[in-house]
N, C-alpha and C positions, 0 to 999 in steps of 0.2 A: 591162518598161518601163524606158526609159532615163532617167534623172534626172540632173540636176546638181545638185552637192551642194557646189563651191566655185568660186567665181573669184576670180581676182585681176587689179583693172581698174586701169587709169592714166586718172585723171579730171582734166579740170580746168574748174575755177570760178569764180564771181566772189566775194570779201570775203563776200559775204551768200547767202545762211545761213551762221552761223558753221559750224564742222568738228561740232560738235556736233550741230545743228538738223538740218546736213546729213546725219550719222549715221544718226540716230533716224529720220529720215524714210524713208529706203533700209528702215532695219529694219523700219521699218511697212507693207512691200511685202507681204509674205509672213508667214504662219505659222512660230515658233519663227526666225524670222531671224536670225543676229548676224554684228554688221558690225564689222568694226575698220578703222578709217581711220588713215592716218599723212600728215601735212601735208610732202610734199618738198620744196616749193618756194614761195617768195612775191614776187609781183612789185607792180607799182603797183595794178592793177586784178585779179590772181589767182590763184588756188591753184592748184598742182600738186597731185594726193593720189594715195597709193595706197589701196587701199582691199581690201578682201576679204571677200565675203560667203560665210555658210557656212548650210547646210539642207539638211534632208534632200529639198526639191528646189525649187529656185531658178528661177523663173519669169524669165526672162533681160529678155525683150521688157518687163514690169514693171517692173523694175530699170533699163536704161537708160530708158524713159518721163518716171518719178520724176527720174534726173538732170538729162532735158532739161526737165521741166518745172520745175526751180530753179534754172536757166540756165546747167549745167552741158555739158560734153561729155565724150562715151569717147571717149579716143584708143586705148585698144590694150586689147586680150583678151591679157593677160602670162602667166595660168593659167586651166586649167579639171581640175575634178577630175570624174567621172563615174560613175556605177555602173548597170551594169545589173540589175533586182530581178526574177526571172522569177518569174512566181505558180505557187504550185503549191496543186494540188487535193488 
């Protein structure tokens, strides 16, 4: 099974949820999630962020949901890390 296990997205927001709310909330996507967000840009009405979420396997479609549902948008998939875990008997 193939897992993702980091991204690294270019998101951007509006003022609300702060970077923090906005954080926590991505991390409450998924089991053992951790998110580090960095704010790059601010403009009248928006945040620029990077953002990088790590797990040992990152439900993607979940992750952007969460964004669009706090009226966020992805602009661009920057990284992705991957592993394939083959089961053995």
């Amino acid at each position: 099974m193939v897992s993702v296990k980091r991204l690294v997205l270019d998101v951007l927001k509006p003022h609300q949820p702060n970077a923090l709310e906005f954080s926590r909330a991505i991390a409450g996507v998924g089991a053992n999630y951790h998110v580090h967000l960095t704010v790059l840009e601010v403009d009248e009405n928006t945040e620029t962020l990077r953002m990088v979420v790590e797990a040992n396997a990152i439900d993607f479609d979940a992750v952007q949901s969460a964004i669009t549902s706090m009226g966020g948008s992805l602009h661009s998939i920057d990284e992705v890390e991957v592993q394939n875990q083959t089961d053995v008997d």
